[in-house]
LOTI-622693 format. One record per residue: residue in three letters; x, y, z of N, C-alpha, C in turn. Coordinates in steps of 0.001 Angstrom, whole numbers, m for minus. Example, Ala and Ser with C-alpha at 12.3 -4.5 7.8 and 13.67 -1.06 7.14 Angstrom:
LOTI-622693
<residu ALA | n.X 13190 | n.Y m5690 | n.Z 7800 | ca.X 12300 | ca.Y m4500 | ca.Z 7800 | c.X 13200 | c.Y m3300 | c.Z 7800>
<residu SER | n.X 12850 | n.Y m2250 | n.Z 7080 | ca.X 13670 | ca.Y m1060 | ca.Z 7140 | c.X 12900 | c.Y 30 | c.Z 7870>
***
This chain:
LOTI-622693
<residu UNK | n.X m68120 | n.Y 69468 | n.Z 83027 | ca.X m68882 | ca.Y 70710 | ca.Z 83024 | c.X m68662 | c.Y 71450 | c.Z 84332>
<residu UNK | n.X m69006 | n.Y 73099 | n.Z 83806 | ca.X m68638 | ca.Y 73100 | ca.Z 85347 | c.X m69992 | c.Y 73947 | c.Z 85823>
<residu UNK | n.X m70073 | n.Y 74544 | n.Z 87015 | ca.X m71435 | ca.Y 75297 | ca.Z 87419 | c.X m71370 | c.Y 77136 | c.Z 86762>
<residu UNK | n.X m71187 | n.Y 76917 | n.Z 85204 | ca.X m71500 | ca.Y 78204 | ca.Z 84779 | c.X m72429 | c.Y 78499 | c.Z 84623>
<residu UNK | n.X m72948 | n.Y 79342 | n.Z 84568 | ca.X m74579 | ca.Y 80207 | ca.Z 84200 | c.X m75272 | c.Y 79649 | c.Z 82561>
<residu UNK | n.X m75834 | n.Y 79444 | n.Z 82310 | ca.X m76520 | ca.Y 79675 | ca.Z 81319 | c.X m76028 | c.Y 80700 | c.Z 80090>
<residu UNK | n.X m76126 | n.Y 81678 | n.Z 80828 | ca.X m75433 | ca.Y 82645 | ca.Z 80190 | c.X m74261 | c.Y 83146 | c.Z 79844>
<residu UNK | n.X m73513 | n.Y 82868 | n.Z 80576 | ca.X m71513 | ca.Y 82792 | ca.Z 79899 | c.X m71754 | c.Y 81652 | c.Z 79178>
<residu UNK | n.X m72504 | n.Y 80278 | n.Z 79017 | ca.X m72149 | ca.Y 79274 | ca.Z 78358 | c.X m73183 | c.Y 79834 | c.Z 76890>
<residu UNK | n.X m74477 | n.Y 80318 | n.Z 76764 | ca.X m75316 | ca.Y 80133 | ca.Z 75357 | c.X m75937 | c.Y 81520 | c.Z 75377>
<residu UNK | n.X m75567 | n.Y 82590 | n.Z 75135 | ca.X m76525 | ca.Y 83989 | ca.Z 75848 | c.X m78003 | c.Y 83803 | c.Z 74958>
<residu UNK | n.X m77896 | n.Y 82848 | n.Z 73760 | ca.X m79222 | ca.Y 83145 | ca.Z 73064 | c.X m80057 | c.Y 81811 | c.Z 73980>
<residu UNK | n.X m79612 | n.Y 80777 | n.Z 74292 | ca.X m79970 | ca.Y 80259 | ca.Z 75210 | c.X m81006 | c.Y 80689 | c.Z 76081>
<residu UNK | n.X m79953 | n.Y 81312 | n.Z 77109 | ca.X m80853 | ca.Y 82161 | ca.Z 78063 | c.X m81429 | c.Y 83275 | c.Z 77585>
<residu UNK | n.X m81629 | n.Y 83835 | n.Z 75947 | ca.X m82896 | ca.Y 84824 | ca.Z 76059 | c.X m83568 | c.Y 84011 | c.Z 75231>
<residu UNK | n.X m83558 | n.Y 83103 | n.Z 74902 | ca.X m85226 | ca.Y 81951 | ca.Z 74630 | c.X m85748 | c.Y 81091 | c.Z 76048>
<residu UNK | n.X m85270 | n.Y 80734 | n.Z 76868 | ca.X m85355 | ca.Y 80591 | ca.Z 78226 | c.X m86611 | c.Y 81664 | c.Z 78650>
<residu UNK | n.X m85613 | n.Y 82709 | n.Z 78641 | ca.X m86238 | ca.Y 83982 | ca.Z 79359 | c.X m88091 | c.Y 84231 | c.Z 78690>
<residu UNK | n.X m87209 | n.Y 84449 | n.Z 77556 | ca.X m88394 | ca.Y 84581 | ca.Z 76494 | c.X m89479 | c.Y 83819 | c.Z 77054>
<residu UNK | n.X m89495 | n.Y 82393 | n.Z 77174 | ca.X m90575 | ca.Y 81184 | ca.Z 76912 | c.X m90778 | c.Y 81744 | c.Z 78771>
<residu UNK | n.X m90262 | n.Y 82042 | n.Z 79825 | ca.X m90778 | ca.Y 81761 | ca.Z 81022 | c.X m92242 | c.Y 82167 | c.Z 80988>
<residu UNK | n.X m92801 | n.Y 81158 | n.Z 81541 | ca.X m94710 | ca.Y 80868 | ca.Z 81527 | c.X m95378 | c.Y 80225 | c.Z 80346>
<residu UNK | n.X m94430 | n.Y 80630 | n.Z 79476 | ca.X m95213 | ca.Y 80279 | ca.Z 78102 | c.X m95198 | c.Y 79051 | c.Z 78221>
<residu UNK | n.X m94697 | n.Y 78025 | n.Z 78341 | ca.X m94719 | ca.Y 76547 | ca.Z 78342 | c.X m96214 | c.Y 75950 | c.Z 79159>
<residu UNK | n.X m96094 | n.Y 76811 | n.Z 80418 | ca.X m97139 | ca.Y 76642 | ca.Z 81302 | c.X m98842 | c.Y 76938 | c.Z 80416>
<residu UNK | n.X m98908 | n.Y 77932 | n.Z 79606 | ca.X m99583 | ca.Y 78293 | ca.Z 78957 | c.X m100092 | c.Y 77389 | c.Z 78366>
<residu UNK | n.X m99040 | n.Y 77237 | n.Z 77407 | ca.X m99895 | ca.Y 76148 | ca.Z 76281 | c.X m100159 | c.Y 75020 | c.Z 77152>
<residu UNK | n.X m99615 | n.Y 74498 | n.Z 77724 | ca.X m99984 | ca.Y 73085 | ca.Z 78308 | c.X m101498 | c.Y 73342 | c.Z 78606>
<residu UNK | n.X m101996 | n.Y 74348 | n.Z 79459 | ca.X m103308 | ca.Y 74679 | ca.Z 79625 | c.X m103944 | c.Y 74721 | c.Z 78311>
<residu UNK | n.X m103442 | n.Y 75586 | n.Z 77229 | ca.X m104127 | ca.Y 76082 | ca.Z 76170 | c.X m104184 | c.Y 74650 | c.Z 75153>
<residu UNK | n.X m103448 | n.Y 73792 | n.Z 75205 | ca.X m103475 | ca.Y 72561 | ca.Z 74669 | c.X m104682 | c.Y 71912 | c.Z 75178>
<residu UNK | n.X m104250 | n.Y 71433 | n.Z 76624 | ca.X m105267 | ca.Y 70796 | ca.Z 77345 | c.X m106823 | c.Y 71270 | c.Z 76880>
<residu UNK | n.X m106616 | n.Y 72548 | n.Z 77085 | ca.X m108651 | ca.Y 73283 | ca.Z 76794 | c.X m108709 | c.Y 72736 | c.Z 75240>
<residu UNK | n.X m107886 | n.Y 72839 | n.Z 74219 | ca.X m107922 | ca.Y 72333 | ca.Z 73416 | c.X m108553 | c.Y 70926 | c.Z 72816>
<residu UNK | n.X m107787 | n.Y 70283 | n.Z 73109 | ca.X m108093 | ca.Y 68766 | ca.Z 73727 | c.X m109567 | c.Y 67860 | c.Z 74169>
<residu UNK | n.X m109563 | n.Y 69061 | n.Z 75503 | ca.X m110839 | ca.Y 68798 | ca.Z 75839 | c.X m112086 | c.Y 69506 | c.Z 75363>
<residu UNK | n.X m112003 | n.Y 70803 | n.Z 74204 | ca.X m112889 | ca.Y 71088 | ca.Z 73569 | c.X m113661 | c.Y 69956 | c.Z 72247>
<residu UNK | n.X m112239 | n.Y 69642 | n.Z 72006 | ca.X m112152 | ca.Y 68781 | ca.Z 70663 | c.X m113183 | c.Y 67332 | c.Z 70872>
<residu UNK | n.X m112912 | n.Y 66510 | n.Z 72264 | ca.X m113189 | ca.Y 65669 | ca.Z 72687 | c.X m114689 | c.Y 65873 | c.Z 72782>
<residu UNK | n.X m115188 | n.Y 66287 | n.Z 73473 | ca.X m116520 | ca.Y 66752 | ca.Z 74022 | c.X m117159 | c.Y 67483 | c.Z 72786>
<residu UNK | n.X m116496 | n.Y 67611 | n.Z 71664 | ca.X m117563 | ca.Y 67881 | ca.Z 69844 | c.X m118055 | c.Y 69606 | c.Z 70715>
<residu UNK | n.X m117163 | n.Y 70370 | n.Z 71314 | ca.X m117883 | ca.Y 71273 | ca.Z 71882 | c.X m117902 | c.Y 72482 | c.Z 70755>
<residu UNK | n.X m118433 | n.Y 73888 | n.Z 71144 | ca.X m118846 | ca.Y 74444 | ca.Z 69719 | c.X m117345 | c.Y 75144 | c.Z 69283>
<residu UNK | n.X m117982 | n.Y 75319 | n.Z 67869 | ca.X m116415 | ca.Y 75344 | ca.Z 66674 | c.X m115854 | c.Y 76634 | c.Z 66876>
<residu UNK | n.X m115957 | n.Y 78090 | n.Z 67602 | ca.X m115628 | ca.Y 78752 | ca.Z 67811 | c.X m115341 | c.Y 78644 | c.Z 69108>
<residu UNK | n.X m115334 | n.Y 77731 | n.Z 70153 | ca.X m114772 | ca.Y 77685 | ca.Z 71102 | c.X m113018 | c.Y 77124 | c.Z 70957>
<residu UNK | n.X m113376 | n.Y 76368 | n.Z 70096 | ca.X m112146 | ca.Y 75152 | ca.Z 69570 | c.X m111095 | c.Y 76140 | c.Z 68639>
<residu UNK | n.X m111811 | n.Y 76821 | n.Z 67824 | ca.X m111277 | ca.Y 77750 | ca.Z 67314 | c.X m110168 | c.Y 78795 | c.Z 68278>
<residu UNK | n.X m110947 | n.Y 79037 | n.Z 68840 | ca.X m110196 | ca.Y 80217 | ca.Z 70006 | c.X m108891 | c.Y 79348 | c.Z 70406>
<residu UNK | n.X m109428 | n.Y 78208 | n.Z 70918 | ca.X m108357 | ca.Y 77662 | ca.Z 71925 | c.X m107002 | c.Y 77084 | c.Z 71145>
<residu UNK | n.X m107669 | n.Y 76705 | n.Z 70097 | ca.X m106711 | ca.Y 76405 | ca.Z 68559 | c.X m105389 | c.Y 77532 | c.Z 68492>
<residu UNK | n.X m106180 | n.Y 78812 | n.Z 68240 | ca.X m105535 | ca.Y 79944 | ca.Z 68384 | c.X m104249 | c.Y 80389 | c.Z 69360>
<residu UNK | n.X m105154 | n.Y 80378 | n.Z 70625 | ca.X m104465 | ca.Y 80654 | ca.Z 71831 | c.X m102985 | c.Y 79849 | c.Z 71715>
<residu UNK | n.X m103501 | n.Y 78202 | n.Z 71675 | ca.X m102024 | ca.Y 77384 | ca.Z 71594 | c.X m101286 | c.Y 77846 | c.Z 70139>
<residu UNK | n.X m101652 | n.Y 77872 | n.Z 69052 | ca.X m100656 | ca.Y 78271 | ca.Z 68132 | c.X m99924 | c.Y 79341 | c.Z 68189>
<residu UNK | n.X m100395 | n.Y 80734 | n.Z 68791 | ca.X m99940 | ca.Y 81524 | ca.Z 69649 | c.X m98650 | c.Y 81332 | c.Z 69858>
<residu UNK | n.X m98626 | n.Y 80539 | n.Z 71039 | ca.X m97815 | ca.Y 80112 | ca.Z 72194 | c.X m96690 | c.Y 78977 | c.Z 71224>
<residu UNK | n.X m96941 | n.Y 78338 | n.Z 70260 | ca.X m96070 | ca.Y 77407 | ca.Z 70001 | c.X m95329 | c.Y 78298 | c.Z 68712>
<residu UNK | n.X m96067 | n.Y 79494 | n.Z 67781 | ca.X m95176 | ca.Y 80195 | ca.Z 67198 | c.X m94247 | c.Y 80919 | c.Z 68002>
<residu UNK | n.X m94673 | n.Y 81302 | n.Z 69378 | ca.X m93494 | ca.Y 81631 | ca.Z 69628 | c.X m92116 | c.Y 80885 | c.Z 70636>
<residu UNK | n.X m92729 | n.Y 79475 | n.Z 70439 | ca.X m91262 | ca.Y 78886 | ca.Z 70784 | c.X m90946 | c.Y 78801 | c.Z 69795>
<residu UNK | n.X m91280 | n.Y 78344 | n.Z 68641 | ca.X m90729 | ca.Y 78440 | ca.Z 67148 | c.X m89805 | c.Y 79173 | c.Z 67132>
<residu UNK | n.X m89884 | n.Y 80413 | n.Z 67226 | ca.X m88985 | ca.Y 81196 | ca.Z 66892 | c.X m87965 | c.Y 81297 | c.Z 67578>
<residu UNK | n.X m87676 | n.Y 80856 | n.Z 68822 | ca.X m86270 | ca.Y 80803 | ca.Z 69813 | c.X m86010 | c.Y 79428 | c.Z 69526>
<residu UNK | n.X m86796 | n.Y 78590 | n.Z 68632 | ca.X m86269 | ca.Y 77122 | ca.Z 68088 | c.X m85312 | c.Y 77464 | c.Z 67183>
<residu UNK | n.X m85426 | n.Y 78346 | n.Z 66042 | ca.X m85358 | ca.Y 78590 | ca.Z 65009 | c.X m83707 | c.Y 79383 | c.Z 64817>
<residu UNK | n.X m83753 | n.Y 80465 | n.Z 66122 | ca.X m82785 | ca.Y 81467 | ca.Z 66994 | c.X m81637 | c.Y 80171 | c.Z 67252>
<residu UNK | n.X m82223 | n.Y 79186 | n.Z 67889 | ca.X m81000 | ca.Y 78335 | ca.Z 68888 | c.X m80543 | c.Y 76737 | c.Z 67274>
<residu UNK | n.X m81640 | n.Y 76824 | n.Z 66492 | ca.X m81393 | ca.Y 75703 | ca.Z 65508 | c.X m81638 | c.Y 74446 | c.Z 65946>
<residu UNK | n.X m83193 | n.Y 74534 | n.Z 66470 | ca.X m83365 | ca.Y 73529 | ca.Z 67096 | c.X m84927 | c.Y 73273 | c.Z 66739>
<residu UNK | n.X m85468 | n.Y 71865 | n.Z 66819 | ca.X m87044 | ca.Y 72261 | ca.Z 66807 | c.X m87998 | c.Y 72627 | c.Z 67683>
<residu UNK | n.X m89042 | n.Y 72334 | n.Z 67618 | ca.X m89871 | ca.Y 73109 | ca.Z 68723 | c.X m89514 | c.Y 71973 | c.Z 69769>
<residu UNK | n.X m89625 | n.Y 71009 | n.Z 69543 | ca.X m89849 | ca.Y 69997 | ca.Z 70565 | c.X m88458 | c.Y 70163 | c.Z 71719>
<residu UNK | n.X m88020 | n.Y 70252 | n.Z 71037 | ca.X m86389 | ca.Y 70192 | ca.Z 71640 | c.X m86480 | c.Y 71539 | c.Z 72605>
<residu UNK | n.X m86915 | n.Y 72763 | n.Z 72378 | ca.X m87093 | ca.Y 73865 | ca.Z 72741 | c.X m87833 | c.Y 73587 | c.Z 73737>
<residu UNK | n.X m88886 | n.Y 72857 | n.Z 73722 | ca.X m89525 | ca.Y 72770 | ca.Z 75119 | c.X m89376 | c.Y 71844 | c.Z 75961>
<residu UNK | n.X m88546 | n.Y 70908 | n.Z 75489 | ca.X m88037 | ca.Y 69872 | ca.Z 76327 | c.X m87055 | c.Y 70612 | c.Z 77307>
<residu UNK | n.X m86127 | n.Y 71838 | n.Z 76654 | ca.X m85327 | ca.Y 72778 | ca.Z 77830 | c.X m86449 | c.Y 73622 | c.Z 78449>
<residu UNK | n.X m86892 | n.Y 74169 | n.Z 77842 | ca.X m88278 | ca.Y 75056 | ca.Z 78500 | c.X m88982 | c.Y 74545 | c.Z 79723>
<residu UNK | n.X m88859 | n.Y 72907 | n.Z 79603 | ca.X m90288 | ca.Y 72428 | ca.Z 80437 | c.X m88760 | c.Y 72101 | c.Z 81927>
<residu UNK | n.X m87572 | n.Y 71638 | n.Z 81014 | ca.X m86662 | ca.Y 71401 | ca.Z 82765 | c.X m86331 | c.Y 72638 | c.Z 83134>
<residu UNK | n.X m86182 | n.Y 73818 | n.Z 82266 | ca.X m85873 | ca.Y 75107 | ca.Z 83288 | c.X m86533 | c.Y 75537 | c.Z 84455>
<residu UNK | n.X m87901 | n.Y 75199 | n.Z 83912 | ca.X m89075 | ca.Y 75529 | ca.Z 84386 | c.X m89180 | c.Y 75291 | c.Z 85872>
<residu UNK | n.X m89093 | n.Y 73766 | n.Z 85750 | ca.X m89355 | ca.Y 72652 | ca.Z 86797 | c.X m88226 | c.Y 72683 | c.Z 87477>
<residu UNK | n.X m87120 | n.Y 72895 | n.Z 87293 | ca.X m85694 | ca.Y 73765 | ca.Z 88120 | c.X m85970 | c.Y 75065 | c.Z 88895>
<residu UNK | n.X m86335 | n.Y 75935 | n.Z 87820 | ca.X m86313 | ca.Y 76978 | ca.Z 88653 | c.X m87442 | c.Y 77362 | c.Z 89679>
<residu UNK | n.X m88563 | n.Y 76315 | n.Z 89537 | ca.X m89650 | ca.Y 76331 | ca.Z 90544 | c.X m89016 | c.Y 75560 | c.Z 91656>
<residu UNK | n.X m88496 | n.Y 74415 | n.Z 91761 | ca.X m87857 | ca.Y 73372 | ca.Z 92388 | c.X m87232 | c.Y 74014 | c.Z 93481>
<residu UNK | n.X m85983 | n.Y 75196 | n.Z 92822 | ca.X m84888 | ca.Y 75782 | ca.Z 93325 | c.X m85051 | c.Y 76902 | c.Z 93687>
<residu UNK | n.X m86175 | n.Y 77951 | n.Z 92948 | ca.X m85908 | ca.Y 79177 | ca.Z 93282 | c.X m85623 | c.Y 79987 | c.Z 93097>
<residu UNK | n.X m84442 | n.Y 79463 | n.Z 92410 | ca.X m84035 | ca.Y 80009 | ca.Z 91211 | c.X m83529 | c.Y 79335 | c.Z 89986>
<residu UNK | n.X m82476 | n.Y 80583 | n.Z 89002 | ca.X m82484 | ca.Y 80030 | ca.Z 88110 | c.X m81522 | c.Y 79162 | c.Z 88063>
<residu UNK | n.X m81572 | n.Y 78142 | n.Z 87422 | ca.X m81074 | ca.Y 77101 | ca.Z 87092 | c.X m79358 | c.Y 76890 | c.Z 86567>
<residu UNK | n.X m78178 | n.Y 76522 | n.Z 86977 | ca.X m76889 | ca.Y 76849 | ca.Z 86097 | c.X m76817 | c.Y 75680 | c.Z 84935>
<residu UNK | n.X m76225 | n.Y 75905 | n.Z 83822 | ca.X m76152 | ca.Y 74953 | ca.Z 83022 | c.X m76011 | c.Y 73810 | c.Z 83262>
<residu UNK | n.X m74855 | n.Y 73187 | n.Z 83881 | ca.X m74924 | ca.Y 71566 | ca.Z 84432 | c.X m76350 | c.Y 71223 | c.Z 85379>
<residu UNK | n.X m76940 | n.Y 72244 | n.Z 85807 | ca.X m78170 | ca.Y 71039 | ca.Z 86346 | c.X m79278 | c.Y 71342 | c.Z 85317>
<residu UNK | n.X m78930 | n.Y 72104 | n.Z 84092 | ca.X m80381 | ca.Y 72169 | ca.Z 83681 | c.X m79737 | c.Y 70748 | c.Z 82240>
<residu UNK | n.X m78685 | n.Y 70331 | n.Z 82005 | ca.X m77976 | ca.Y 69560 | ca.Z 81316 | c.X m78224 | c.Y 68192 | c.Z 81696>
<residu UNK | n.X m78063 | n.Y 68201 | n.Z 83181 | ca.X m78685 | ca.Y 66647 | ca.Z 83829 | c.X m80064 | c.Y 66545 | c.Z 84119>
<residu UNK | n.X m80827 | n.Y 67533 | n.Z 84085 | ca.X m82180 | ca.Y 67110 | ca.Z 84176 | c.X m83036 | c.Y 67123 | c.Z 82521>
<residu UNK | n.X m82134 | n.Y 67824 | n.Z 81594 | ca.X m82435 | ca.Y 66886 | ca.Z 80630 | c.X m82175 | c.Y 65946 | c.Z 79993>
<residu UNK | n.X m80869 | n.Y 65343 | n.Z 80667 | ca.X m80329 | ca.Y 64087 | ca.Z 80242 | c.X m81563 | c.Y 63050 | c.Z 81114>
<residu UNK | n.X m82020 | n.Y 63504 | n.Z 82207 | ca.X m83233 | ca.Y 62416 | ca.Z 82831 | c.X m84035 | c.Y 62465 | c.Z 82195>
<residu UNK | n.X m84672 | n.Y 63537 | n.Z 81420 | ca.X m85713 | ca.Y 63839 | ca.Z 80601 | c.X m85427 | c.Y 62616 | c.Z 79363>
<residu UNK | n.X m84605 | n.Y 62519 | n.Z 78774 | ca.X m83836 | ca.Y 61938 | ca.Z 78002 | c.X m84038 | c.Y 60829 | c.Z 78401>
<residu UNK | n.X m83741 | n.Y 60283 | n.Z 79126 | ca.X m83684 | ca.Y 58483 | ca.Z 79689 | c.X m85218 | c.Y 58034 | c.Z 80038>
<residu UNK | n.X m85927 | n.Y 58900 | n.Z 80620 | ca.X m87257 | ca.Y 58843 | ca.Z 81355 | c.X m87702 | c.Y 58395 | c.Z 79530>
<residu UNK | n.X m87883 | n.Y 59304 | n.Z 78851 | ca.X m88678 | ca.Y 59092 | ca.Z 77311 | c.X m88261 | c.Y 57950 | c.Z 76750>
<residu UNK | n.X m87063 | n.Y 57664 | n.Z 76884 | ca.X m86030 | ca.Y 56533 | ca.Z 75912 | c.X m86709 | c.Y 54847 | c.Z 76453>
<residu UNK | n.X m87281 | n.Y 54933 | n.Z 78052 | ca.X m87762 | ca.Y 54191 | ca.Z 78709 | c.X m88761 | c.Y 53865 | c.Z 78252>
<residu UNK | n.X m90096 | n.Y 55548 | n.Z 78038 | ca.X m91462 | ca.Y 55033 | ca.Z 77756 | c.X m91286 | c.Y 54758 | c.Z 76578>
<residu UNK | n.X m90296 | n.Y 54737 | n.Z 75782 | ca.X m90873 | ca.Y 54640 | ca.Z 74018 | c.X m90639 | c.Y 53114 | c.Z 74361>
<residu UNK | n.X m89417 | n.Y 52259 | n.Z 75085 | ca.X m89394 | ca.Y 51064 | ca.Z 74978 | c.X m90132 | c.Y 50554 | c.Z 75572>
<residu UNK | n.X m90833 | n.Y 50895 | n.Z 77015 | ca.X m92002 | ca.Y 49904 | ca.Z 77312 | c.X m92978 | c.Y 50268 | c.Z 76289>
<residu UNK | n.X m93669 | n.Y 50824 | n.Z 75605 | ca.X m94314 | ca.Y 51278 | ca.Z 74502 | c.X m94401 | c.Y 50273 | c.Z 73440>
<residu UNK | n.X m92938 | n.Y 50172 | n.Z 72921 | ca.X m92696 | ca.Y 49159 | ca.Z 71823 | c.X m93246 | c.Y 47898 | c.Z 72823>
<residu UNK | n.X m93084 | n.Y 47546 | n.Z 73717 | ca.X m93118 | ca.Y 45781 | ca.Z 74379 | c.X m94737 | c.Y 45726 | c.Z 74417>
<residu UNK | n.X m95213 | n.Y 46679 | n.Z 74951 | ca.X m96633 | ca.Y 46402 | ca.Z 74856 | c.X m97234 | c.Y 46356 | c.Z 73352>
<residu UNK | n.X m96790 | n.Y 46911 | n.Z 72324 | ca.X m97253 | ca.Y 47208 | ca.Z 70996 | c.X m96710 | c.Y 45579 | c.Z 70818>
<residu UNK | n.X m95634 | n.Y 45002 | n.Z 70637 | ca.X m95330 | ca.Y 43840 | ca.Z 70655 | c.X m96405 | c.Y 42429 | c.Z 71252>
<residu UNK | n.X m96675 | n.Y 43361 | n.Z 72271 | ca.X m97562 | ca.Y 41756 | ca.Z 73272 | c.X m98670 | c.Y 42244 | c.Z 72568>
<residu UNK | n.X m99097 | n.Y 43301 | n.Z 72576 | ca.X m100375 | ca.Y 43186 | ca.Z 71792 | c.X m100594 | c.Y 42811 | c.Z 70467>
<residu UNK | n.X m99770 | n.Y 43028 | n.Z 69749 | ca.X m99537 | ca.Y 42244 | ca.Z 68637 | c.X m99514 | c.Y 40475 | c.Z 68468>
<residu UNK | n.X m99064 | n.Y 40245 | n.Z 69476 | ca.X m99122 | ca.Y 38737 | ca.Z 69790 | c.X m100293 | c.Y 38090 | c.Z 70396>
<residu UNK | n.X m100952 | n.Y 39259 | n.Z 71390 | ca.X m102503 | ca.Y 38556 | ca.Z 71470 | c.X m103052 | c.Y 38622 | c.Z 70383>
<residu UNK | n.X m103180 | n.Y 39568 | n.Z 69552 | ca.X m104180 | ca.Y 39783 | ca.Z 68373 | c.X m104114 | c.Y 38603 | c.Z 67515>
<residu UNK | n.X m102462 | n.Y 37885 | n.Z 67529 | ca.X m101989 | ca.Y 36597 | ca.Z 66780 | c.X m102836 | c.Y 35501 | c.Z 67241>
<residu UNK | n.X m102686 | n.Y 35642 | n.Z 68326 | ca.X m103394 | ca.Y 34369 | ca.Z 69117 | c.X m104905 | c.Y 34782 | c.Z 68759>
<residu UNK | n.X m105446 | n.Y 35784 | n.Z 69037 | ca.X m106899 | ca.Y 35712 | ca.Z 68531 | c.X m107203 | c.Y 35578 | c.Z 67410>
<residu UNK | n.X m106533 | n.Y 35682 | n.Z 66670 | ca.X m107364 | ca.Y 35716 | ca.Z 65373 | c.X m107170 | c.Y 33790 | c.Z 65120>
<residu UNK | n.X m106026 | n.Y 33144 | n.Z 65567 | ca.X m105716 | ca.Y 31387 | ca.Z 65451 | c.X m106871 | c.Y 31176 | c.Z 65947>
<residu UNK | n.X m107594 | n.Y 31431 | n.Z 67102 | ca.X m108185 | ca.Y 31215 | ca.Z 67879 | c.X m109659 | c.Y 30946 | c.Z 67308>
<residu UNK | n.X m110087 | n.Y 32038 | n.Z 66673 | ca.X m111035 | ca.Y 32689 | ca.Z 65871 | c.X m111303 | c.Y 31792 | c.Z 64993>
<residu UNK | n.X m109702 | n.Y 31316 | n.Z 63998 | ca.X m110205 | ca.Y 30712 | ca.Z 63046 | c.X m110214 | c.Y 29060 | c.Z 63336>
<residu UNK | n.X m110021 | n.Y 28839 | n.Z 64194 | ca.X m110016 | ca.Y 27460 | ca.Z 65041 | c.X m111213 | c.Y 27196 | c.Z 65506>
<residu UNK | n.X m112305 | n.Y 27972 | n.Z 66247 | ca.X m113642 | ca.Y 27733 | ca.Z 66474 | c.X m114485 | c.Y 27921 | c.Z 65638>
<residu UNK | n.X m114006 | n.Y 28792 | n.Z 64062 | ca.X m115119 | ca.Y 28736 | ca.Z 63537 | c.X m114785 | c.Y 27498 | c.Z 62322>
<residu UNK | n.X m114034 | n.Y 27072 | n.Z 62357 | ca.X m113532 | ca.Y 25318 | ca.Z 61713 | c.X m114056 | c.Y 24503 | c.Z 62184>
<residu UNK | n.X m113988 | n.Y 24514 | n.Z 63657 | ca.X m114921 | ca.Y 23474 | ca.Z 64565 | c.X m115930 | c.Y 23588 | c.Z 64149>
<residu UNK | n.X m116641 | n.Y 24886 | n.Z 64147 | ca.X m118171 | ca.Y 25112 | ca.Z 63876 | c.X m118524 | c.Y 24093 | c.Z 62813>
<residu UNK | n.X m117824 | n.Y 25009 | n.Z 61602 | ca.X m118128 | ca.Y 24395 | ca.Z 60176 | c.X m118135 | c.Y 22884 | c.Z 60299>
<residu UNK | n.X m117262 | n.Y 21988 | n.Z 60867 | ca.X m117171 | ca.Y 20967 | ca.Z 60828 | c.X m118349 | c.Y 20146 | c.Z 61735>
<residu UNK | n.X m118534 | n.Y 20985 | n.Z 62543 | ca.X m119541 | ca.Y 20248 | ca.Z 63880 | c.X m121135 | c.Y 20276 | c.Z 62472>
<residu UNK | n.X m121768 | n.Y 21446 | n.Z 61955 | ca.X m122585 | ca.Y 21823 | ca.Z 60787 | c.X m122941 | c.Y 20768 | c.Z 59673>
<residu UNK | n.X m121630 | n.Y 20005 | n.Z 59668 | ca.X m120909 | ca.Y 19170 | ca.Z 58525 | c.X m121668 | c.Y 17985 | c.Z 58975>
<residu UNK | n.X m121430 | n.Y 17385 | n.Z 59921 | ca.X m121303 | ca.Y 16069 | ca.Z 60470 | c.X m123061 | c.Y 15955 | c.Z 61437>
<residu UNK | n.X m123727 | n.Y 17239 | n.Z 61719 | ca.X m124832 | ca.Y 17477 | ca.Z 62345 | c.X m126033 | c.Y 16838 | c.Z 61394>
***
């Protein structure tokens, strides 16, 4: 790769880029209030609003998803490293570093899904052990009941 722009390499690229600048920032807030409306049972027209606000914001990455043939997620996975580039840097970002910081993006996730699975695993294996466990003291019981 080499250090071309964004723009000699994807021009619709960089006007969904352009497009989304802040918007990512947005919803994350507008999610979050979300979230924490939902949590806290707070009132239904508050939740409503904030409901709003983020769908807002995620129809319109949709649509530069939709522009580039991609899904939303994917859209903001570039959205969220442009972002964090061009705050970082200053500016904007050239294709090869916005390419390697989502290839980290990429490895960083690929990581949590597998420690994810290991803990879903060990916990699965305590639950094994508890429930042997479970049915091992209450055998004793029965038997101690038996013989009492």
């Amino acid at each position: 790769m080499t250090a071309r722009t964004i723009k000699s390499c994807d021009e619709d690229l960089d006007q969904v880029l352009y497009d989304l600048d802040g918007h990512l920032h947005l919803l994350s807030i507008a999610e979050h209030e979300e979230k924490r409306i939902h949590s806290t049972s707070g009132p239904l027209k508050d939740f409503a609003l904030a409901k709003a606000r983020a769908d807002n914001i995620r129809t319109q990455i949709s649509y530069g998803a939709r522009k580039l043939g991609l899904s939303h997620y994917e859209v903001r996975v570039l959205g969220v490293a442009h972002e964090v580039l061009k705050k970082r840097m200053g500016r904007r970002p050239n294709i090869e570093q916005l390419h390697n910081a989502v290839e980290i993006v990429a490895h960083t996730n690929a990581c949590a899904a597998h420690e994810a699975e290991i803990l879903r695993i060990e916990a699965e294996y305590a639950e094994r052990l508890a429930k042997r466990d479970e049915r091992s003291a209450a055998g004793a019981i029965a038997y101690l009941r038996k013989v009492a």
